[in-house]
C-alpha positions as CSV (number, residue, x, y, z in Angstrom):
1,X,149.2,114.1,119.6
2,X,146.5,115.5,121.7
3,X,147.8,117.4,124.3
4,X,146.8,116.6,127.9
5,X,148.8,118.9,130.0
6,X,147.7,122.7,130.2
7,X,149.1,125.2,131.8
8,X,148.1,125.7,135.4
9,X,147.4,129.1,137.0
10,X,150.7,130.1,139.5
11,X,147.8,129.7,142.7
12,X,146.5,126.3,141.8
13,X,150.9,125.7,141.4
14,X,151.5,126.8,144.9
15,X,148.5,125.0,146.5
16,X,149.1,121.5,144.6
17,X,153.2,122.2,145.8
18,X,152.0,122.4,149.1
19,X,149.6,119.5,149.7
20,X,151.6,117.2,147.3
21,X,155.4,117.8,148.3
22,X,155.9,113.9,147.8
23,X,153.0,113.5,144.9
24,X,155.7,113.6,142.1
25,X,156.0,115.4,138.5
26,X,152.6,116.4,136.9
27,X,152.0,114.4,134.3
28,X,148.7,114.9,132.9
29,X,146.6,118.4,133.3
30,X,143.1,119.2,131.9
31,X,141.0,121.9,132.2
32,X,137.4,121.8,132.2
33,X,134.9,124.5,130.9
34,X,132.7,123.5,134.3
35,X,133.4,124.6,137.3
36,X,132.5,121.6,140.3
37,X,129.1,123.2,140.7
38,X,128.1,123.5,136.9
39,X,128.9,126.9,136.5
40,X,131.0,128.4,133.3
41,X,134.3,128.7,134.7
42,X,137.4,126.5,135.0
43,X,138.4,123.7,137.0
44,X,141.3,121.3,136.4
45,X,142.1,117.6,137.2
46,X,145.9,116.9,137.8
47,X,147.3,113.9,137.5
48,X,151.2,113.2,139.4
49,X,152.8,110.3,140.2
50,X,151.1,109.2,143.0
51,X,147.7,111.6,143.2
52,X,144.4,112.8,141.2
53,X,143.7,116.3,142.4
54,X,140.9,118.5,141.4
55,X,140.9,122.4,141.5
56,X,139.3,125.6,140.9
57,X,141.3,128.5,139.1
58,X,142.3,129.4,142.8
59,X,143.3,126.1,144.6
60,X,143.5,122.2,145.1
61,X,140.1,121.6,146.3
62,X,140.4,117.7,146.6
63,X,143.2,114.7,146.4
64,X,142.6,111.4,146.1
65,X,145.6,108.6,145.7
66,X,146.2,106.5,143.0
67,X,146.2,103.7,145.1
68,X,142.4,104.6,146.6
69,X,140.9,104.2,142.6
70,X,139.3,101.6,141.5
71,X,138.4,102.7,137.7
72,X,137.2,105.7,136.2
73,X,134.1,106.3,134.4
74,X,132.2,108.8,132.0
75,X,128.4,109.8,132.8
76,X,126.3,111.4,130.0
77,X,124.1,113.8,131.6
78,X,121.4,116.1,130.0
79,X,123.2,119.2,129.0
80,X,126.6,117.8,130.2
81,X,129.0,114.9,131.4
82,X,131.1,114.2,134.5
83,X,134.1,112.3,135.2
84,X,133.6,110.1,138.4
85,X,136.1,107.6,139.7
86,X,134.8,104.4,141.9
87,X,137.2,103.8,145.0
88,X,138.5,100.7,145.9
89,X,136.7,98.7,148.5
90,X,133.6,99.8,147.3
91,X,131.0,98.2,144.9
92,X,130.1,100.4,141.7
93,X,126.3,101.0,142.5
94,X,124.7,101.0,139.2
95,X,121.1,102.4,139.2
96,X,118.3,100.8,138.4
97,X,116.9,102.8,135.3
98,X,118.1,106.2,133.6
99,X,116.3,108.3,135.9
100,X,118.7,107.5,138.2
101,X,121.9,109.1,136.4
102,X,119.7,111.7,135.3
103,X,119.4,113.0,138.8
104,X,123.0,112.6,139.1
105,X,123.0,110.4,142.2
106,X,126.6,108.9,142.7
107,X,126.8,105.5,144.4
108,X,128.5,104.8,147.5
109,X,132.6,104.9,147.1
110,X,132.3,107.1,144.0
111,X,134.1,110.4,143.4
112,X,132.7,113.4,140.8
113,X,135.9,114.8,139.3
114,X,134.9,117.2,137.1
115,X,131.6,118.6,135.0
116,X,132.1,119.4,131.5
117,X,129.9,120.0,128.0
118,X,129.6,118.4,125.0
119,X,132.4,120.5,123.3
120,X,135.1,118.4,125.6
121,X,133.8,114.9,125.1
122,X,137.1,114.1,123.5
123,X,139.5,115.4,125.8
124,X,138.0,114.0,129.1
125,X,137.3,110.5,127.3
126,X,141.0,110.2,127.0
127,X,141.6,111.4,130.5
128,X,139.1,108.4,131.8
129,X,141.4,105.9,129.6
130,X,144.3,107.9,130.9
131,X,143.0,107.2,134.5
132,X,142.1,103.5,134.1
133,X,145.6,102.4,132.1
134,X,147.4,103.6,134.8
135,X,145.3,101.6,137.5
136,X,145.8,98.5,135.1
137,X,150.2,99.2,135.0
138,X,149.3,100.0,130.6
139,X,151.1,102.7,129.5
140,X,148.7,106.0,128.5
141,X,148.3,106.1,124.7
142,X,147.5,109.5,123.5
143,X,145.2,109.4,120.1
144,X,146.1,112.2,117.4
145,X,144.7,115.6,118.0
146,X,141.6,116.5,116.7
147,X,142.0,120.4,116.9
148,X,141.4,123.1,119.6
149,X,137.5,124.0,120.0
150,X,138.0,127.8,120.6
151,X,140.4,129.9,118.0
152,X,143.4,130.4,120.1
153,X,143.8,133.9,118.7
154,X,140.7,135.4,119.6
155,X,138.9,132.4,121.6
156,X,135.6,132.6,119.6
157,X,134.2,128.7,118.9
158,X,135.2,127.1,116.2
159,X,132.9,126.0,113.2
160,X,134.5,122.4,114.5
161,X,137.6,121.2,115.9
162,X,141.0,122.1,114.2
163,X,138.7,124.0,111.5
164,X,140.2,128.1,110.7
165,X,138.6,130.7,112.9
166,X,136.7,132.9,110.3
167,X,137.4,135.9,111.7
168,X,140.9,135.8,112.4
169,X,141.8,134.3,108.3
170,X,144.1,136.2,106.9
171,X,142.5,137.5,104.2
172,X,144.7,139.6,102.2
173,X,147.1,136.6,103.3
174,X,145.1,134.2,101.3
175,X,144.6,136.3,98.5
176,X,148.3,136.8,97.9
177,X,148.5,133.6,97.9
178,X,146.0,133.0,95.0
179,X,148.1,135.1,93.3
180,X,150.8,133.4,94.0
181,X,149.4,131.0,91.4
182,X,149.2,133.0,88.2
183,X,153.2,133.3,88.3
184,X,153.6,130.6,86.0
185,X,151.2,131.9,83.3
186,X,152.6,135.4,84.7
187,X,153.3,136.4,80.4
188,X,149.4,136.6,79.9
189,X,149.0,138.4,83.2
190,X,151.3,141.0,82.6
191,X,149.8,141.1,79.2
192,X,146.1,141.3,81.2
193,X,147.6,144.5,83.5
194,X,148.8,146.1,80.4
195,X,145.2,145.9,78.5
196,X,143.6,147.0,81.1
197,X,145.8,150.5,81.7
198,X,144.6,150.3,77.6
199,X,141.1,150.4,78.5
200,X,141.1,152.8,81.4
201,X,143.0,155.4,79.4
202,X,140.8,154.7,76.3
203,X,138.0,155.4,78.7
204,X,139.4,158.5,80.2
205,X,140.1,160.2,76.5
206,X,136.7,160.7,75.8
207,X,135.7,163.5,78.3
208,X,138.9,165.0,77.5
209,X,138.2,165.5,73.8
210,X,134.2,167.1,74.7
211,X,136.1,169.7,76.6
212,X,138.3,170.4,73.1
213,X,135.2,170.2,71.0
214,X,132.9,172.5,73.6
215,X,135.9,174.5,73.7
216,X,137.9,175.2,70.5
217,X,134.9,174.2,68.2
218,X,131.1,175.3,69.6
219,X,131.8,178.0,71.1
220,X,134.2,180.0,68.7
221,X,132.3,177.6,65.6
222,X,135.0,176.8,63.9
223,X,135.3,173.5,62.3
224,X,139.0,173.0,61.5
225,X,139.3,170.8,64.4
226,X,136.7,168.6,64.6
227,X,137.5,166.0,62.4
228,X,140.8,165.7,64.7
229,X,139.1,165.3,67.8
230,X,135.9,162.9,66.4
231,X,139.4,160.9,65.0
232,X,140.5,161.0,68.3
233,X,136.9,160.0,70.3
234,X,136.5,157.0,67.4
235,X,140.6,155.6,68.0
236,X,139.8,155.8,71.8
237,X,136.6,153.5,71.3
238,X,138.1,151.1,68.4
239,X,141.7,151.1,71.4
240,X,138.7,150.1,74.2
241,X,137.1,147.6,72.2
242,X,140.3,145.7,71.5
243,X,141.5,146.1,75.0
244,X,138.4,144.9,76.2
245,X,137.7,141.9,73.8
246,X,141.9,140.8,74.5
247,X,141.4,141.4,78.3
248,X,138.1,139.2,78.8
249,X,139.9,136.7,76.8
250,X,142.9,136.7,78.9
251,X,140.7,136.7,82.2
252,X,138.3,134.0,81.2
253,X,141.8,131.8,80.6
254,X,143.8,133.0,83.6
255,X,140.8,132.0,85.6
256,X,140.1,128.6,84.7
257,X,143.3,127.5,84.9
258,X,144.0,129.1,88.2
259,X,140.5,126.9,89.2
260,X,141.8,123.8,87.4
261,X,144.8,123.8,89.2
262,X,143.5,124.5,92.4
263,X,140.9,121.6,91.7
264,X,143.9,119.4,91.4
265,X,145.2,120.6,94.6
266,X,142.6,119.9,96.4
267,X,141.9,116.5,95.0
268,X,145.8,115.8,95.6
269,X,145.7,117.4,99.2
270,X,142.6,115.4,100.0
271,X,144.1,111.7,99.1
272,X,146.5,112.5,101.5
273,X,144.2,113.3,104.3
274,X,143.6,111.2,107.2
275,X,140.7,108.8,107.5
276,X,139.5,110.5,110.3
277,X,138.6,114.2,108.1
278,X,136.4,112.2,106.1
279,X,134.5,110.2,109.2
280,X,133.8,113.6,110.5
281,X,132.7,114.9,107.0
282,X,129.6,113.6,104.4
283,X,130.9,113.1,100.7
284,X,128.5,116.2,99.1
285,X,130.5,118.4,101.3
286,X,133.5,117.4,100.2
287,X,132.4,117.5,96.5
288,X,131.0,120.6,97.2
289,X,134.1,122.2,98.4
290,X,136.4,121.0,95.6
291,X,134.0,122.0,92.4
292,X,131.3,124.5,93.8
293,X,133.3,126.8,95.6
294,X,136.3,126.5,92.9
295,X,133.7,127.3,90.5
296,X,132.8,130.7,92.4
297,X,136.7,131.5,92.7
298,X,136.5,131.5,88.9
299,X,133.4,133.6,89.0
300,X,135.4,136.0,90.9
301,X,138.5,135.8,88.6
302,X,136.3,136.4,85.6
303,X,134.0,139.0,86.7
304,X,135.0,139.8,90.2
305,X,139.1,141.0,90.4
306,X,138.5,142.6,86.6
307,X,136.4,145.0,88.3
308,X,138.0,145.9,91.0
309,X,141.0,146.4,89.3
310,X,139.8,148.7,86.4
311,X,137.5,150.2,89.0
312,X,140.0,151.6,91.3
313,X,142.4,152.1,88.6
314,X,139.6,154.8,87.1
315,X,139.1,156.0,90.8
316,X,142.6,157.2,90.9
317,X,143.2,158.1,87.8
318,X,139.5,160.5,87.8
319,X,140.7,161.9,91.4
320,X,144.1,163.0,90.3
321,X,142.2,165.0,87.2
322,X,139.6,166.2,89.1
323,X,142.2,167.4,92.2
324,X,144.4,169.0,89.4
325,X,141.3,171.2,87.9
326,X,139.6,172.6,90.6
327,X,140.0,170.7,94.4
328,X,136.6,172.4,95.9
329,X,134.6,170.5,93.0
330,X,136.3,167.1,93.9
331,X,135.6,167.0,97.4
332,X,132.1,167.6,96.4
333,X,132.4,164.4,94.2
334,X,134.1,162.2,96.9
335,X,131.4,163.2,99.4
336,X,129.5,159.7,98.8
337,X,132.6,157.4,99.5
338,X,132.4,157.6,103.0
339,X,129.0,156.6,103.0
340,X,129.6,153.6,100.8
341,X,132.8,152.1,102.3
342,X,130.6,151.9,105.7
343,X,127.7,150.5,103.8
344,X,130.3,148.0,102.1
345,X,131.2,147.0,105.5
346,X,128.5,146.3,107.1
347,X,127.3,144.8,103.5
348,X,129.7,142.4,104.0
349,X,129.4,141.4,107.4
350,X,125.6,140.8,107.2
351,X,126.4,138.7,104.1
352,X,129.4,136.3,104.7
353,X,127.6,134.5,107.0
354,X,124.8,133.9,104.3
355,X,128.0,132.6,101.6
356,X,128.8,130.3,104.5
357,X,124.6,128.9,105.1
358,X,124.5,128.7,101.1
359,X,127.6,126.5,100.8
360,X,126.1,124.4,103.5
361,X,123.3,123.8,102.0
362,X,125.1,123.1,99.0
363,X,126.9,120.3,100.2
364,X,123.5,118.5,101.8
365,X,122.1,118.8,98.1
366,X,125.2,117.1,97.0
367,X,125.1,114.6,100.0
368,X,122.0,113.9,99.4
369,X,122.0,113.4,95.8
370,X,125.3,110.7,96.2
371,X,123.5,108.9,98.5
372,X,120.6,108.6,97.2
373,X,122.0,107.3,93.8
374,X,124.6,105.0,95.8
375,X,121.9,103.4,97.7
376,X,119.0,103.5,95.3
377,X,118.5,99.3,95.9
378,X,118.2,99.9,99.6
379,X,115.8,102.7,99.2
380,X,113.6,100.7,96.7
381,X,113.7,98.0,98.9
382,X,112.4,100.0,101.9
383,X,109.9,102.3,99.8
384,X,111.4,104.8,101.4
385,X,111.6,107.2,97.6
386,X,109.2,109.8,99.3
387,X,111.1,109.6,102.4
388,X,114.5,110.8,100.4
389,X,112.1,113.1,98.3
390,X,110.9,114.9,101.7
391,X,114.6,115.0,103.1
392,X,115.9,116.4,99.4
393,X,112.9,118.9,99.6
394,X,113.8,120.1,102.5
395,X,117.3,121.2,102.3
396,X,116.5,122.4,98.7
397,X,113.8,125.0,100.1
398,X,116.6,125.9,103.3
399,X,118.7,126.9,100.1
400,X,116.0,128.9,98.6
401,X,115.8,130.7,101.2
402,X,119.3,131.4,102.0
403,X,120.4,132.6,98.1
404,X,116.9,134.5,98.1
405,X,118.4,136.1,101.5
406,X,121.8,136.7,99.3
407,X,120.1,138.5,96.2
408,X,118.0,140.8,98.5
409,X,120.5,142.2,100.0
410,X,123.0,142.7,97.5
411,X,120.0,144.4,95.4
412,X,119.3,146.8,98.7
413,X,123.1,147.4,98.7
414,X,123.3,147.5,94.9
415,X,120.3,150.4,94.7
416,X,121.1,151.9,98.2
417,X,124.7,152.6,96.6
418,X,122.9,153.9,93.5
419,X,120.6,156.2,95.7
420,X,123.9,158.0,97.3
421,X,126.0,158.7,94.4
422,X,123.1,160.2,93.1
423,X,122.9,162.4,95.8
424,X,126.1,163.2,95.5
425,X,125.8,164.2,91.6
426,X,123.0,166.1,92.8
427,X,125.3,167.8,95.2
428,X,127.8,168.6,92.1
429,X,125.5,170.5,90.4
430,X,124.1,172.6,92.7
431,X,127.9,173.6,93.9
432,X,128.9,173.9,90.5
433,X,126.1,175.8,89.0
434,X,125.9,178.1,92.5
435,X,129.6,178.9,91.5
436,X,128.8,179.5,87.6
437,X,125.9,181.8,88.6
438,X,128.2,183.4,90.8
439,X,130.2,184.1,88.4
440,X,133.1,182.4,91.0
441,X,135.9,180.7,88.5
C-alpha cells in the first residue's frame, strides 16, 4: 500500500503540537520536493483530524480547517504541479483559457498547498483524493505502491519507480546467486573445476621442461634426456587438449541450461506479475529482457567465467613460481597490474552505462517489430509503412551507435592493456639482462 505518512522533522513536530493542541492524531503526512516558493527543498502537507497544515523543514507555516474546504484540486503547470484547495463559500474561479493557469493565478477562496515535479504526480494525486473523500464522509482508499523514486540507500533517482538502484546492486550478491543454480547439475561442475586445474597445470609444464632441456641437455649436450622431457612437453599438450575439448563441452552445457532455466523463471515470475508492470512496460522490452539478456548471461557462462577462472587460476599459480625463484624479478613482472586494475575500472564504469543504452535500444527494436506485425492491417489501412519504416530506422541507427560506442572502447581498452604489459616485458628484460651482465645471480 502506498505509504502517505513520512516522518516529520522534531521542529515541524513541536510547531504543529503547539498550534494544533486540539487538531487530533496525524493521519496523513507528505513531503514535497518543492519548497512554497519553487525552490528544491522540502515542504510537507499534514493532515489531523480536524486541520490541513502546510510546513517548511523548520515550521507550520499555515492551517486551514477541514471544515473551511470545499474540494481539492491538482494544477499541471509547465515544469511542475500544485495542490490547491477551493474554500467553502467561495465559487471555484475557473480561467478563461490556459494562459491563465499557466501564470499560476489562483481564483478568489483558493489555497496553494504545495509545489511539486513530475517525479511526485502519484503521491500528491492520492493526497487530492485523500483530501476530497474526507470532505465527502468516504473513507481514504490507498492504491498499491508503485515504488520509491530515489534509491533509499544512496538517494540517487531511480531508472523508474520501485526499479533496483544500479549502483547500490549487490553484485557479488547476484552472482552467488547464479551460482546458486548450477547445484543441481553440480557433478559436471565439479567435473568442469577439475578440467580446468588439468589445463592450467598442462599449461604450466611446458616452461618447466625448457628449463630441463636448456639446462641438462644444450648446454652440457647430452642427449640422454631429451626424449624424456619432449615425452613430457607432448603428454602436457595431448593432457591440455583433452582438458580443453571436455571443459568447453561441459561449459557450453552448464550454460545453457543455467539460461534455459532462468528463461523459465522469468517467464513463470512474469505470469505472476501485476497488470500494472506491464501498463508501465512495452512488450519488446519485456521480450527483450527474458531472451536477449539471457542470451548474453550464456555468453558470459561460455566464454566469459571460463576465463576468468583459468585466468586467475594461472595468475596465482605463475606468481607463486615466479616469488619462489627470484622475488626482485617478479615484482618487475607485476609492475603493470596496478595499471590495468585502474584501467579496468574506469573501463567498466564508462561502459555499463553503454550495456544499459544497448539493451534499451534492443527492446524498441523488439517493440517495434511486435507491433508492427500485430498491427500490420491498421498500418496498411493508414499507409503509414514508411511511417513505421522511419520510426524502425531510427532506433536501429540509435543502436548502431551505441554497440559501435561498446566495441571502440573495449578495443582502446583491449590494445591499451596490450601496450602496458608490453612495457612491462620490456621492463623484465632490461632488469634481467642488467643483472646477467652484471654478473648479479
Amino acid at each position: 500500500m502506498l505509504e502517505m505518512k513520512c516522518t516529520l522533522p522534531p521542529s515541524v513536530v513541536k510547531s504543529l503540537a503547539s498550534r494544533a493542541g486540539s487538531g487530533g492524531e496525524v493521519r496523513f503526512a507528505l513531503k514535497s520536493d518543492l519548497t512554497i516558493d519553487r525552490r528544491f527543498g522540502p515542504a510537507y502537507v499534514i493532515i489531523t483530524d480536524t486541520h490541513l497544515y502546510t510546513a517548511d523543514d523548520t515550521k507550520v507555516i499555515e492551517a486551514l480547517s477541514l471544515a473551511e474546504i470545499k474540494e481539492a484540486r491538482i494544477d499541471e503547470l509547465f515544469s511542475s504541479c500544485r495542490l490547491v484547495v477551493v474554500l467553502n463559500g467561495q465559487a471555484e474561479t475557473k480561467p478563461q483559457d490556459n494562459s491563465a493557469r499557466i501564470a499560476e493565478q489562483l481564483g478568489a477562496g483558493e489555497k496553494r498547498l504545495a509545489y511539486y515535479t513530475k517525479a511526485m504526480v502519484p503521491e500528491f494525486g492520492v493526497l487530492c483524493r485523500v483530501i476530497n473523500d474526507i470532505k465527502n464522509n468516504r473513507p481514504p482508499e490507498l492504491p498499491e505502491s508503485e515504488g520509491p523514486i530515489a534509491c533509499p540507500r544512496c538517494n540517487l533517482p531511480l531508472p523508474e519507480r520501485g526499479a533496483n538502484c544500479p549502483a547500490c546492486v549487490p553484485k557479488l550478491e547476484v552472482f552467488f546467486r547464479l551460482l546458486k543454480m548450477i547445484k543441481p547439475y553440480r557433478s559436471k561442475a565439479y567435473l568442469l573445476i577439475g578440467m580446468t586445474f588439468v589445463a592450467v597445470a598442462s599449461q604450466m609444464g611446458p616452461p618447466y621442461f625448457t628449463k630441463r632441456i636448456v639446462d641438462d641437455v644444450i648446454r652440457p649436450r647430452d642427449t640422454t634426456s631429451l626424449w624424456f622431457w619432449i615425452g613430457a612437453m607432448l603428454v602436457c599438450g595431448v593432457c591440455y587438449l583433452v582438458a580443453q575439448c571436455t571443459s568447453g563441452m561441459l561449459s557450453s552445457w552448464l550454460a545453457a541450461k543455467v539460461s534455459a532455466d532462468l528463461r523459465s523463471n522469468l517467464h513463470s515470475h512474469l505470469a505472476k506479475l501485476r497488470m500494472g508492470y506491464f501498463g508501465k512496460r512495452e512488450a519488446g522490452e519485456t521480450v527483450s529482457r527474458v531472451m536477449r539478456d539471457t542470451g548474453q548471461l550464456q555468453h558470459f557462462l561460455i566464454d566469459g567465467l571460463p576465463y576468468l577462472f583459468v585466468n586467475s587460476l594461472s595468475f596465482i599459480v605463475i606468481a607463486i613460481i615466479l616469488l619462489s625463484l627470484d622475488a626482485r624479478l617478479a615484482l618487475m613482472v607485476f609492475l603493470p597490474v596496478p595499471f590495468i586494475v585502474g584501467g579496468v575500472k574506469w573501463f567498466w564504469s564508462k561502459l555499463i552505462p553503454l550495456f544499459h543504452k544497448a539493451g534499451s535500444r534492443y527492446g524498441g527494436l523488439y517493440s517495434i517489430t511486435n507491433e508492427s506485425i500485430r498491427g500490420i492491417k491498421a498500418i496498411k489501412a493508414a499507409t503509414d509503412e514508411s511511417g513505421r519504416t522511419n520510426r524502425f530506422n531510427k532506433t536501429n541507427d540509435e543502436l548502431f551507435k551505441t554497440v559501435t560506442r561498446i566495441e571502440r572502447n573495449w578495443v582502446g581498452f583491449e590494445r591499451g592493456s596490450f601496450w602496458i604489459m608490453s612495457v612491462g616485458v620490456t621492463a623484465v628484460w632490461f632488469f634481467a639482462a642488467s643483472r646477467i651482465a652484471g654478473n648479479d645471480p
